[in-house]
C-alpha positions as CSV (number, residue, x, y, z in Angstrom):
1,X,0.0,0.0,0.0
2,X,1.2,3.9,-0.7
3,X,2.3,5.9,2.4
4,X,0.5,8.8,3.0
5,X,-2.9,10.1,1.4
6,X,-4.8,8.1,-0.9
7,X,-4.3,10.6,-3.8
8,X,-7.8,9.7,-5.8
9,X,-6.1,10.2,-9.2
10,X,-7.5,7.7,-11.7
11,X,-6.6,6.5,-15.0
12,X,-7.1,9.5,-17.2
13,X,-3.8,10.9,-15.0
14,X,-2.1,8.0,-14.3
15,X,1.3,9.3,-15.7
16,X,1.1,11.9,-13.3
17,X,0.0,9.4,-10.4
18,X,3.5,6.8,-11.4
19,X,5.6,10.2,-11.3
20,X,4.3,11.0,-7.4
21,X,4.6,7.4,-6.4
22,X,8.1,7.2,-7.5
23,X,8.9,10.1,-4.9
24,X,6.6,8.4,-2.1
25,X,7.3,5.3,-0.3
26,X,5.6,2.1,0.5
27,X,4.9,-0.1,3.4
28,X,5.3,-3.8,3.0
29,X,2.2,-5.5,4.4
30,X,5.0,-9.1,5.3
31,X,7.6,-7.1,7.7
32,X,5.9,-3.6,8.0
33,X,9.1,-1.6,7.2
34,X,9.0,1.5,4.8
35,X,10.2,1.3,1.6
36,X,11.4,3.9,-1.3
37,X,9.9,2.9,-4.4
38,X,12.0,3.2,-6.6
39,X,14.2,0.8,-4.6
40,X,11.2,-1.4,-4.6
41,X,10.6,-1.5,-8.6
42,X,14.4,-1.8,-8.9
43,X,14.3,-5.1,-7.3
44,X,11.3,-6.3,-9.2
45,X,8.8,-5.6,-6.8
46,X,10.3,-7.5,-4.1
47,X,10.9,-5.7,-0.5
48,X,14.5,-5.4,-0.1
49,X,14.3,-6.1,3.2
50,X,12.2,-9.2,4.1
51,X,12.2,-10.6,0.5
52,X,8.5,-10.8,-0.1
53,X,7.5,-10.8,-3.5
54,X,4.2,-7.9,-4.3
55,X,2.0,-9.5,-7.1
56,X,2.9,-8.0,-10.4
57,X,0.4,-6.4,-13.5
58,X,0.6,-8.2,-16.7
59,X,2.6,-5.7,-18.0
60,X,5.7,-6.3,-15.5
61,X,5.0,-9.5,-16.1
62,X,5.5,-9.4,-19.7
63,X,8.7,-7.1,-19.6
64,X,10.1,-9.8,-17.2
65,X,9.5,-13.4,-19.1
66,X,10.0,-11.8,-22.6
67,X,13.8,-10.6,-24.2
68,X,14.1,-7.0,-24.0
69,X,10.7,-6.0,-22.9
70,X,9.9,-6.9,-26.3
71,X,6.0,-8.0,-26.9
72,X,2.5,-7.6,-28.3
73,X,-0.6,-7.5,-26.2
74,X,-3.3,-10.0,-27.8
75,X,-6.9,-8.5,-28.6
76,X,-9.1,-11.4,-26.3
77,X,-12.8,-11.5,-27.0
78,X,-15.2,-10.0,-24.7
79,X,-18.5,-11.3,-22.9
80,X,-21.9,-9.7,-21.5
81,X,-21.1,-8.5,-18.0
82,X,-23.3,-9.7,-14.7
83,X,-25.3,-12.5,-16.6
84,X,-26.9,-13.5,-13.0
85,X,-27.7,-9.9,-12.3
86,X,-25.7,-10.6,-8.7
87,X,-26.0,-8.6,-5.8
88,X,-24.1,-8.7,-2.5
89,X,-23.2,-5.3,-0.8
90,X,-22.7,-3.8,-4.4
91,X,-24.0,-5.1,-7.5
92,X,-21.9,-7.2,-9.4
93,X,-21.9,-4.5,-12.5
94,X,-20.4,-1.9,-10.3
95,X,-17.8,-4.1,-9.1
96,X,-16.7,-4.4,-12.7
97,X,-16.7,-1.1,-13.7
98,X,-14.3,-0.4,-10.0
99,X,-12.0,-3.0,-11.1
100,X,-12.2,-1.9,-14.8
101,X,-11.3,1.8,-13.9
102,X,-8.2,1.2,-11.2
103,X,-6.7,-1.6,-13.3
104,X,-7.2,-0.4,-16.8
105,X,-7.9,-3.7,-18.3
106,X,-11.2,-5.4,-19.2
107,X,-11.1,-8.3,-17.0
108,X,-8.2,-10.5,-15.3
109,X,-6.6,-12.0,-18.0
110,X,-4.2,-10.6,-20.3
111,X,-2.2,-11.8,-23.1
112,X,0.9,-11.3,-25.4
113,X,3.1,-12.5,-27.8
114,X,6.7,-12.3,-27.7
115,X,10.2,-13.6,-27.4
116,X,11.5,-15.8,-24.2
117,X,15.0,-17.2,-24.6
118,X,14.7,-16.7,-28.6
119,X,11.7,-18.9,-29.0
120,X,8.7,-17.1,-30.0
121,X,6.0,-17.7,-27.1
122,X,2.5,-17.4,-26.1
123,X,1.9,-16.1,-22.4
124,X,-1.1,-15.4,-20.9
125,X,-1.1,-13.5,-17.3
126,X,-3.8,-13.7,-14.1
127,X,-4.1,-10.2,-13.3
128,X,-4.1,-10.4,-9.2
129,X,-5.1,-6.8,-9.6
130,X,-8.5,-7.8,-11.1
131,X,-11.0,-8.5,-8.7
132,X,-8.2,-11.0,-6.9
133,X,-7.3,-12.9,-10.4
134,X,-10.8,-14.5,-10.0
135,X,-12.0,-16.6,-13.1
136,X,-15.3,-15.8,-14.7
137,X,-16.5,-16.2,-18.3
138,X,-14.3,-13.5,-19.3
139,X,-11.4,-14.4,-18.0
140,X,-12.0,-18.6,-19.4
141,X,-13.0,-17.1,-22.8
142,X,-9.6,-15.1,-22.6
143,X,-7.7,-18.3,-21.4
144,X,-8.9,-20.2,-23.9
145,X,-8.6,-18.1,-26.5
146,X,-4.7,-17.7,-26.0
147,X,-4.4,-21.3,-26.2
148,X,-5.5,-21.1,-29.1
149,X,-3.7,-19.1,-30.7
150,X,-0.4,-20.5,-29.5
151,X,-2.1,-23.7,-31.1
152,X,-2.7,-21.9,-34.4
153,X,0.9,-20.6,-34.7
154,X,2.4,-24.1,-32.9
155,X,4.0,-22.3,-30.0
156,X,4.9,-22.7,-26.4
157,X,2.4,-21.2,-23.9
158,X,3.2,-20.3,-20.6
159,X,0.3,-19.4,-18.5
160,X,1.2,-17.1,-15.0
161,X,-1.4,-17.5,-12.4
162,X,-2.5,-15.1,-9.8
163,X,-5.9,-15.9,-8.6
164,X,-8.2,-16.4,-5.4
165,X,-10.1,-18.7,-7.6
166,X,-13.5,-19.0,-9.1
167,X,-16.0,-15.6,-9.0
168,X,-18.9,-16.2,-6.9
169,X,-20.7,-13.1,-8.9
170,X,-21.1,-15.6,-11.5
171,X,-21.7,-19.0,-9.7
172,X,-21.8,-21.8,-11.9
173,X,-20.9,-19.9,-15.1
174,X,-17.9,-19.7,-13.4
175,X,-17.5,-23.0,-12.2
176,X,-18.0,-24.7,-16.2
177,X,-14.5,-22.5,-16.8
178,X,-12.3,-25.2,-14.8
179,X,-13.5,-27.7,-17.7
180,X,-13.6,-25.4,-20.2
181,X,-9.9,-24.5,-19.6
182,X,-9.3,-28.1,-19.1
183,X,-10.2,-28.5,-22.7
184,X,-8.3,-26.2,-24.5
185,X,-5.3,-27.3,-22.1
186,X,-5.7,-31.4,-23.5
187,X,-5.6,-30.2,-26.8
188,X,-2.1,-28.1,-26.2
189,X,-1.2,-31.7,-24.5
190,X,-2.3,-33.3,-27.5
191,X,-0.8,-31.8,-30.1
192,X,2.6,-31.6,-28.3
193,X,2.8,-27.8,-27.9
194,X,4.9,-26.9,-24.2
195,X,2.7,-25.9,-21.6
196,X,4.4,-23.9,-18.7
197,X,2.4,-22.7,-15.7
198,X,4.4,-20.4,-13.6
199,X,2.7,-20.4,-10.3
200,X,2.9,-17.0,-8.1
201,X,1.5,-15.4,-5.4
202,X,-1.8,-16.3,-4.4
203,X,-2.8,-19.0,-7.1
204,X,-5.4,-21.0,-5.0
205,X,-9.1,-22.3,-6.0
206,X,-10.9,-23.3,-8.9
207,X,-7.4,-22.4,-11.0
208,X,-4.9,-24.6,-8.9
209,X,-8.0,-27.5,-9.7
210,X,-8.2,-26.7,-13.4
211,X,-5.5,-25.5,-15.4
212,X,-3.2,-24.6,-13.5
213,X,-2.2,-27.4,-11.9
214,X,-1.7,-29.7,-15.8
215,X,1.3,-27.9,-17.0
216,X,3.9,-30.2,-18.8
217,X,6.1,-27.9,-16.3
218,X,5.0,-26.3,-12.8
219,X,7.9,-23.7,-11.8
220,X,6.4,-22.1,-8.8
221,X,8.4,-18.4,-7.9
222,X,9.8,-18.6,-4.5
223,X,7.6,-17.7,-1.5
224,X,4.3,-17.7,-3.3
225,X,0.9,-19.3,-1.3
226,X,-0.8,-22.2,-3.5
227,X,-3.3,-24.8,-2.7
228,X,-6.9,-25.5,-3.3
229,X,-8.7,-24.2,-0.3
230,X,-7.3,-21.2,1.9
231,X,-5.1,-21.1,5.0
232,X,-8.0,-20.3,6.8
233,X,-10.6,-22.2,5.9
234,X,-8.4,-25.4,6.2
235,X,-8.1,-24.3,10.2
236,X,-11.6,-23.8,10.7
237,X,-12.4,-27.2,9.3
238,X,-9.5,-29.0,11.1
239,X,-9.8,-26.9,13.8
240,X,-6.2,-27.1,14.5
241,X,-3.0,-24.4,13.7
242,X,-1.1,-25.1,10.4
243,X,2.8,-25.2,10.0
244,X,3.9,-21.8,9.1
245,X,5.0,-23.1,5.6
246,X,1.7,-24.7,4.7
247,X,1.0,-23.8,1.4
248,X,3.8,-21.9,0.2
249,X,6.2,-22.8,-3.2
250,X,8.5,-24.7,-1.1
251,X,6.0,-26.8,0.7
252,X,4.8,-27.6,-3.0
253,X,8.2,-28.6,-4.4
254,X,8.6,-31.5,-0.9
255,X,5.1,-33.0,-1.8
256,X,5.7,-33.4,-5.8
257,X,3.4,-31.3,-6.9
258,X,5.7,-28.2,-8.6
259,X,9.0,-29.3,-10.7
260,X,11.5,-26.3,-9.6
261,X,10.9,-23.1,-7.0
262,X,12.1,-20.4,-8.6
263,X,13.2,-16.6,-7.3
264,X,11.3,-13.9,-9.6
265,X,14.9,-12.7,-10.6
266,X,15.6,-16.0,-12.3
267,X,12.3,-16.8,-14.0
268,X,13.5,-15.5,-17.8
269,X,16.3,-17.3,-17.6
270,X,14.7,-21.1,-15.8
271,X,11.8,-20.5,-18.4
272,X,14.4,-20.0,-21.6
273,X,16.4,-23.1,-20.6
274,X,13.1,-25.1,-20.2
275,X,12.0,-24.3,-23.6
276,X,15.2,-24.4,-25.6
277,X,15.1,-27.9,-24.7
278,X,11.2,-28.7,-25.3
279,X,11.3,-26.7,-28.7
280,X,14.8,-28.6,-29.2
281,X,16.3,-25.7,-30.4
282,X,20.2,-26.5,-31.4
283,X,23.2,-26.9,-29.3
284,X,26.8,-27.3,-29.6
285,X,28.2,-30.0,-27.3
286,X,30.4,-28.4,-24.2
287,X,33.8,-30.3,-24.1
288,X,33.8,-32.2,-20.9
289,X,36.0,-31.6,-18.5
290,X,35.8,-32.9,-15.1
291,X,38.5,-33.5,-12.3
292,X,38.4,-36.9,-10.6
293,X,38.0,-36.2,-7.3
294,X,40.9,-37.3,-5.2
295,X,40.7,-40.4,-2.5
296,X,43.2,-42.2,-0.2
297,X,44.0,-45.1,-2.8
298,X,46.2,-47.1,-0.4
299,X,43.4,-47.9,1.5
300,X,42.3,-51.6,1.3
301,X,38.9,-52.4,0.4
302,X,37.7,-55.3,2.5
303,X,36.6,-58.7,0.1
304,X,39.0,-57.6,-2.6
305,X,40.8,-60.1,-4.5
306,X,38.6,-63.0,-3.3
307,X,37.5,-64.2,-6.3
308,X,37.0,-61.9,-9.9
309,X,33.0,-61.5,-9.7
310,X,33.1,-60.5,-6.2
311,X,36.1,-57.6,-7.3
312,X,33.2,-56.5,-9.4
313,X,31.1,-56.0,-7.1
314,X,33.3,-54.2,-5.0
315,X,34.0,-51.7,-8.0
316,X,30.6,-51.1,-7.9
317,X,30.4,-50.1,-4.9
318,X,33.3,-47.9,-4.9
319,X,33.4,-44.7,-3.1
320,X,34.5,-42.9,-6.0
321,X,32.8,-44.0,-8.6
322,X,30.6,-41.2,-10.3
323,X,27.3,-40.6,-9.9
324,X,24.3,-39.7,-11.6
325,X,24.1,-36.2,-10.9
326,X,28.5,-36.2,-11.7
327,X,27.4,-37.4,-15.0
328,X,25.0,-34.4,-15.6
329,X,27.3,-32.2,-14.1
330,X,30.0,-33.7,-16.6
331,X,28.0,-33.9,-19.8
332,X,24.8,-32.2,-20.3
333,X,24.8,-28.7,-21.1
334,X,21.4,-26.5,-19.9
335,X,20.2,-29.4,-17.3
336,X,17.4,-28.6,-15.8
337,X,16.5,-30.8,-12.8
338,X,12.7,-31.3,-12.9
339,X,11.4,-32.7,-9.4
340,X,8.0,-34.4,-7.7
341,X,5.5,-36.8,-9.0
342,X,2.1,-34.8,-8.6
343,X,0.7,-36.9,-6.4
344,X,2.2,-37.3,-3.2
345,X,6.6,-36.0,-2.9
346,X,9.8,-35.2,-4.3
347,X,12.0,-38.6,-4.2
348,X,15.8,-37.4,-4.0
349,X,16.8,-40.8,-4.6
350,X,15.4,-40.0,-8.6
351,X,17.0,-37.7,-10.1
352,X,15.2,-36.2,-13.5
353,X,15.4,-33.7,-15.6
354,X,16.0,-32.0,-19.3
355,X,19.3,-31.1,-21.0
356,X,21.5,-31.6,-23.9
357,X,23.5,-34.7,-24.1
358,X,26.0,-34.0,-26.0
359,X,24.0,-31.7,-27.9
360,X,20.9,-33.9,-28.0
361,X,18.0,-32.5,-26.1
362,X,16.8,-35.2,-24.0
363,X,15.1,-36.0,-21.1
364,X,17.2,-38.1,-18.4
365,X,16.7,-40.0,-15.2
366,X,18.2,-41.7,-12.6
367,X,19.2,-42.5,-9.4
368,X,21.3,-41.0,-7.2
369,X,23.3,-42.7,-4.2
370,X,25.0,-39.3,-2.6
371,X,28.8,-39.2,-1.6
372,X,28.7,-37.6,1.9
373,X,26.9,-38.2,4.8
374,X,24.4,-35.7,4.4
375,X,23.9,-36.2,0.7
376,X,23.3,-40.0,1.7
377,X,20.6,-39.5,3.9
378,X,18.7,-37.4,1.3
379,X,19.2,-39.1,-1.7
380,X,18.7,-42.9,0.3
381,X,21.3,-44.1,-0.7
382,X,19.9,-44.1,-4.7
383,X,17.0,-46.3,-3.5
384,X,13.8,-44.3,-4.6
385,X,10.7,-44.8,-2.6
386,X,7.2,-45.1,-4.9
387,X,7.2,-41.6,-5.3
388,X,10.3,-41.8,-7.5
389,X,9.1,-44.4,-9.6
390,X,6.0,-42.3,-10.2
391,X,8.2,-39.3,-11.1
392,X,10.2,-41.4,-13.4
393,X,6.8,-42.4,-15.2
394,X,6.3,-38.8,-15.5
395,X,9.6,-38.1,-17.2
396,X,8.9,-41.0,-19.7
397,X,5.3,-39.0,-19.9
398,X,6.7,-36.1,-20.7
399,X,10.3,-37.3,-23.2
400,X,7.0,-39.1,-25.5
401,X,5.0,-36.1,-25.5
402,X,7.9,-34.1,-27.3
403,X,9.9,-36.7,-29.0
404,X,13.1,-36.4,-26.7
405,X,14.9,-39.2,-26.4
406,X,14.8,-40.9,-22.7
407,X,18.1,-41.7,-21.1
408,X,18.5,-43.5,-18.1
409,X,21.6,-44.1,-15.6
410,X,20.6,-46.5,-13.2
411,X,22.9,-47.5,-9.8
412,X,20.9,-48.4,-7.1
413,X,20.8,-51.2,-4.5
414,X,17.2,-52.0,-5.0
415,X,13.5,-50.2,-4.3
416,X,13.8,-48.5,-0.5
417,X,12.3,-51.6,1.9
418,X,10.3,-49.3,4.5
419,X,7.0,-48.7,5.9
420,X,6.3,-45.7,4.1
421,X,6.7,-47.5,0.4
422,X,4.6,-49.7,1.4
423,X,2.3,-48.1,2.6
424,X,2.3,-46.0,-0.5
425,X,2.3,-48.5,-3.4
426,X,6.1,-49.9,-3.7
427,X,5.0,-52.8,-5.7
428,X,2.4,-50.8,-7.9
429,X,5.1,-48.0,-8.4
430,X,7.4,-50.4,-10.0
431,X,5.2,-52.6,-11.5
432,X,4.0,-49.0,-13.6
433,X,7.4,-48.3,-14.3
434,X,8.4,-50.9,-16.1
435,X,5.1,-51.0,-18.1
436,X,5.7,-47.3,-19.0
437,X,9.0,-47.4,-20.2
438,X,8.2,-50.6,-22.2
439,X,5.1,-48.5,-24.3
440,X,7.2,-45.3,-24.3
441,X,7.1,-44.0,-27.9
442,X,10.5,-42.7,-28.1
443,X,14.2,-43.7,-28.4
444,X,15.2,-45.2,-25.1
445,X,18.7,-45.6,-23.9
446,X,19.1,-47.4,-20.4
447,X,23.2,-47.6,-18.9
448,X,24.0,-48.9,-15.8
449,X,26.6,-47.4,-14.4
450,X,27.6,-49.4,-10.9
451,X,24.7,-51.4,-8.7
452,X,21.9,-52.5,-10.8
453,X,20.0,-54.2,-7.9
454,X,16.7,-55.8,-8.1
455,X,13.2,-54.4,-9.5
456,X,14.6,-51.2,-8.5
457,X,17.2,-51.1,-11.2
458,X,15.0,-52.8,-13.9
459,X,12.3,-50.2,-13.4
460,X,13.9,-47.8,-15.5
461,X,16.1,-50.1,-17.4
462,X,13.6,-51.2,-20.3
463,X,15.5,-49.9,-23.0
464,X,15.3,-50.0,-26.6
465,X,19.6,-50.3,-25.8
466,X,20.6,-51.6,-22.0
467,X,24.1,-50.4,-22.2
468,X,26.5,-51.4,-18.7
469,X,29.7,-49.7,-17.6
470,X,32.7,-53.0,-17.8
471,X,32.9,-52.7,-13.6
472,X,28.8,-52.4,-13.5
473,X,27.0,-55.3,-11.5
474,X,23.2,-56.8,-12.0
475,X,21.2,-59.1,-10.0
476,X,18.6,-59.8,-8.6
477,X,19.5,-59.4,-4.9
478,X,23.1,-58.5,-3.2
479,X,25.3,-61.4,-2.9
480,X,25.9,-61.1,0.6
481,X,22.3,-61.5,1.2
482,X,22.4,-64.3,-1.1
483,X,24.7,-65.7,0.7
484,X,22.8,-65.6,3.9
485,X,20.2,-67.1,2.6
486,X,21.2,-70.2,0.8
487,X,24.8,-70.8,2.4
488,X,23.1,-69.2,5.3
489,X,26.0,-67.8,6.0
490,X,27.5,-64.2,5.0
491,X,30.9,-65.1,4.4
492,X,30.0,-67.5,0.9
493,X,29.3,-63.8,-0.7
494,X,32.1,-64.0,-2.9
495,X,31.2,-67.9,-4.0
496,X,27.8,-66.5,-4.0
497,X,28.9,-63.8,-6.5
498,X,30.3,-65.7,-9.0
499,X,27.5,-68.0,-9.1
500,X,25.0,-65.5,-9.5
501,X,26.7,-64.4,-13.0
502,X,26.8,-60.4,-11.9
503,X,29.0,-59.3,-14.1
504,X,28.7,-57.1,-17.6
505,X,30.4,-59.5,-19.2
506,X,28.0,-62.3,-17.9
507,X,25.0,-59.6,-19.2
508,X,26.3,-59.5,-22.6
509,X,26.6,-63.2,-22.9
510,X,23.1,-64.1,-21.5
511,X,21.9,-61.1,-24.4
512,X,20.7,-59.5,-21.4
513,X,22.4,-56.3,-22.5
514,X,23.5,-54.9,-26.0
515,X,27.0,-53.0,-25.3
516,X,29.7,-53.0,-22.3
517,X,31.6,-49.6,-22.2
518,X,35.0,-49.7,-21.3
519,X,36.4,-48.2,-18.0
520,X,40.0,-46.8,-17.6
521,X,42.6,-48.7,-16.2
522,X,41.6,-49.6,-12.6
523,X,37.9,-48.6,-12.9
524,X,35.9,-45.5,-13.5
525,X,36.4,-43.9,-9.7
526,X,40.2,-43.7,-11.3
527,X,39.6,-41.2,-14.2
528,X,36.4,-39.8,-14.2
529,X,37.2,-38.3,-17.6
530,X,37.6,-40.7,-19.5
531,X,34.5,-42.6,-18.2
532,X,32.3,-40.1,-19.0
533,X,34.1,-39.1,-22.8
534,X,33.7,-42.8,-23.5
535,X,29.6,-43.0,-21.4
536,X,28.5,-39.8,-24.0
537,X,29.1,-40.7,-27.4
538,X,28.1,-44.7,-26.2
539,X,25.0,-43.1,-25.4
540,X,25.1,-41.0,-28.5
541,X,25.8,-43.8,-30.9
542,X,22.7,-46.0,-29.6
543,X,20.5,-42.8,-30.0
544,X,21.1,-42.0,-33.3
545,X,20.8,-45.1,-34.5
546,X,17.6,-45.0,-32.7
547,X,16.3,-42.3,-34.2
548,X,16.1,-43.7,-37.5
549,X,13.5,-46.0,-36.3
550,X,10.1,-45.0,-36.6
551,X,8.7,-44.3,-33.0
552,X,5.8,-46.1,-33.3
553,X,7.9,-49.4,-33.7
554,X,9.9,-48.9,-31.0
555,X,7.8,-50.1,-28.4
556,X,7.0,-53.5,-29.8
557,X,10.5,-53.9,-30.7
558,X,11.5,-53.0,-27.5
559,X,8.9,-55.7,-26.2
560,X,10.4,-58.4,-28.4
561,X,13.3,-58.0,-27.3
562,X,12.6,-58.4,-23.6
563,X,10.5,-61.2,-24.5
564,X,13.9,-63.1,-26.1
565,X,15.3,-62.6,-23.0
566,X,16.4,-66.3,-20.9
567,X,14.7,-68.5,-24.1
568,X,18.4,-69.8,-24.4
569,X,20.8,-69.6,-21.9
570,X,22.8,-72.7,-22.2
571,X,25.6,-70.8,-22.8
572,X,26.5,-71.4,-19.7
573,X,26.3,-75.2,-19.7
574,X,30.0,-76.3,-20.1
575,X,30.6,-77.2,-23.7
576,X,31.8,-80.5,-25.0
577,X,35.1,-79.3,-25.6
578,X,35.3,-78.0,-21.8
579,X,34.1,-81.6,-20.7
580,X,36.8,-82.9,-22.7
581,X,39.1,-81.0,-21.5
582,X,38.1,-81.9,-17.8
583,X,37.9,-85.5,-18.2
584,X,41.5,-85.8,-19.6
585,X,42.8,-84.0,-16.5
């Protein structure tokens, strides 16, 4: 709010009311501190002293998302105002004609056409200003009009949301505008055109239910309140206090249901790297360079050198090896790391995103063990709970929709055992996984790149091409659990080992994978450079190839081939020559 007197000045002087406001201050209704305004604009609207971020009109909206302030305002149709002839303490009419006059726009939505990271884009603005954002016939006839028109020219559309929710004054008229959004939003959906909803501050109602909440991407800007019903509403049902972070951006991003919390500062730039990679606009490769960090190497790992399988195993295992978030930190250029599963949390364990590999705009998953002891605990160790296996069908969701290859890294001791998986679905999760990596209609690269353990690894290792790093393991449980069980004792885990055929070398002769890659000398935890040079164009190589595959094949391809899998594995019976050679000594 202005300090001082109101000033009454309306829209006919509102040059003249800017040029007094930028002399006046302002009081920030989070901390209460005064505030020169021109230090407040400066820093986009934010208060320099508490950080809260003051909704924004369409037009600072548009000068922040689009390059150089550069953009077109769209002409949206118009409707018959106060269909219901409502009346509460002031008709419904005369409300309009208030909110009309103070914001100088004909409803709450606005529209324009512009520029955002050099890809021409579509985005359509919830004025907060406008009777709170609220959604009426107007406002879904303005919606859906933009939608169409970034349909009509084939461009992204990013829709920024500001909103109490659905307008009482018009009752059910207003309600029908959550499915007639909904409508115009499958068809962006079906005709693979990028839909971004950038979620700010309030965004609640009948818009979080419709629309806004079916965005290929949800980037929420930090601090910013969203949920269905209010804050207060909730505590008078419950009758109980919230936590003071109920319903902010970053409460969002720890239940799944927003992909990246993002400060207003940033959004230009997280919503050009987003759609460079969706449009697949061109890239030259980055050279990689990475340093292999260092490690006391005279230390003696405990089971090495008992036999060669259980060596693997070990290697594996090893501290040092890289993981999946050092292999997007080594090769893919403009990652963006794309988080929750819209239904229930953000599973560190998964790791997901969009980048370039190697100049190929993909989309990539993962899991992700950590290194330290901290990074361990949040990331479990790389084993995902249901929530990441529902992420990862999100990601293969989402690669289909826009015809980006899928790449997968898997390392991970097997699904999280706990009460809170199973509680959740574990099984299910897993079960979906598979099934929607085996029907994904797009060129699908799988590598494992150290543990592949159990139905947690194979989840997301249904590849058209199952690639394995030469020190890589896969089994179906860890040999010293193995061994527990049918030497019933631990220490058989090496004899255990071989027997189980671990190895990438026993994966390529059982045609359970196509391609070993080659470590360095000594493993990949000895020259992390080299691993990941040789890792990138493997990958590469299998997805061009891929590529010249019709998509529609791939998935019964990809079925056959799993399908072939264990029909003829004698292989491993000893051959006659073998027996032979035994008998004579």
């Amino acid at each position: 709010m202005l300090f001082g007197k109101k000033t009454g000045i309306k829209n006919d002087n509102r040059d003249r009311y800017e040029r007094v406001r930028r002399l006046m201050w302002i009081k920030c209704e989070s901390c209460g501190r005064l505030v020169f305004y021109k230090d407040y604009k400066d820093n986009l609207y934010i208060c320099p002293r508490c950080n809260h971020a003051f909704m924004m009109n369409p037009k600072q909206r548009f000068d922040l998302l689009f390059d150089n302030n550069n953009w077109t305002k769209l002409e949206l149709p118009t409707v018959s105002d106060d269909p219901l002839q409502f009346v509460d303490r002031m008709p419904y009419a005369e409300r309009l004609a208030e909110a009309r006059e103070d914001t100088g726009a004909n409803d709450a939505v606005v529209s324009a056409d512009g520029v955002v990271g050099g890809v021409p884009t579509t985005v359509c603005v919830l004025n907060g200003f406008f009777m709170m954002g609220s959604m009426g016939r107007a406002a879904g006839d303005g919606i859906i009009a933009s939608m169409e028109h970034a349909f009509e020219l084939h461009q992204p559309f990013v829709m920024v949301t500001s909103s109490g929710g659905a307008r009482m004054q018009e009752n059910i008229l207003s309600l029908m505008q959550m499915a007639r959004t909904t409508v115009a939003v499958n068809k962006l959906h079906a005709n693979k055109i990028p839909y971004i909803v950038i979620l700010t501050d309030p965004t609640f109602g009948g818009v979080t239910a419709s629309f806004a909440m079916l965005g290929d991407i949800h980037i929420a800007e930090s601090g910013a309140r969203i949920g269905f019903a209010g804050r207060r509403v909730i505590e008078q049902n419950i009758r109980e206090k919230l936590p003071s972070g109920f319903q902010t951006a970053e409460y969002l991003y720890e239940h799944g249901m927003v992909d990246m919390v993002v400060n207003r500062a940033d959004l230009h730039d997280a919503l050009s790297r987003v759609l460079a990679v969706l449009t697949k606009q061109p890239r030259e490769p980055k050279p990689i360079s990475v340093t292999t960090p260092k490690y006391d190497a005279s230390k003696k790992i405990r089971g090495m050198g008992e036999n060669a399988a259980y060596d693997k195993v070990l290697l594996a295992r090893h501290e040092n090896r890289p993981h999946f978030l050092d292999y997007i930190n080594g090769i893919v250029d403009d990652w963006t790391y794309l988080a929750g599963d819209r239904l229930y949390g953000e599973d560190a364990a998964m790791g997901s995103g969009i980048g370039y590999w190697r100049g190929i705009p993909a989309v990539i998953i993962g899991q992700e063990q950590g290194r330290t002891i901290e990074t361990r605990q949040k990331h479990r160790f790389g084993m995902p709970n249901p929530d990441g296996y529902r992420k990862a069908q999100r990601m293969m969701e989402l690669a289909q929709r826009f015809d980006l290859p899928l790449i997968s890294l898997f390392d991970t001791a097997g699904a999280f055992a706990g009460r809170e998986g199973e509680e959740r679905g574990q099984s299910q999760a897993i079960a979906a996984t598979i099934s929607a990596g085996l029907r994904v209609k797009t060129p699908y690269v799988a590598v494992n790149v150290g543990q592949g353990g159990s139905g947690g690894a194979i989840a997301i290792g249904t590849g058209d091409r199952v690639l394995m790093l030469e020190n890589a393991i896969y089994s179906v449980i860890a040999p010293e659990s193995c061994a527990s069980i049918l030497w019933k004792d631990n220490k058989f885990r090496a004899v255990a080992s071989a027997a189980m055929k671990l190895t990438a070398r026993d994966m390529a002769d059982m045609n359970v994978i196509d391609k070993i890659i080659v470590e360095p000398s000594g493993g990949a935890h000895n020259d992390w450079q080299t691993t990941m040079e040789m890792l990138a164009a493997a990958v590469v190589e299998q997805i061009r190839e891929l590529e010249t595959i019709p998509v529609d094949e791939l998935p019964a391809r990809r079925a056959e081939k799993f399908l072939a899998m264990t029909r003829d594995v004698e292989i491993f019976g000893p051959s006659s020559e073998h027996l032979h050679d035994h008998d004579e000594h």
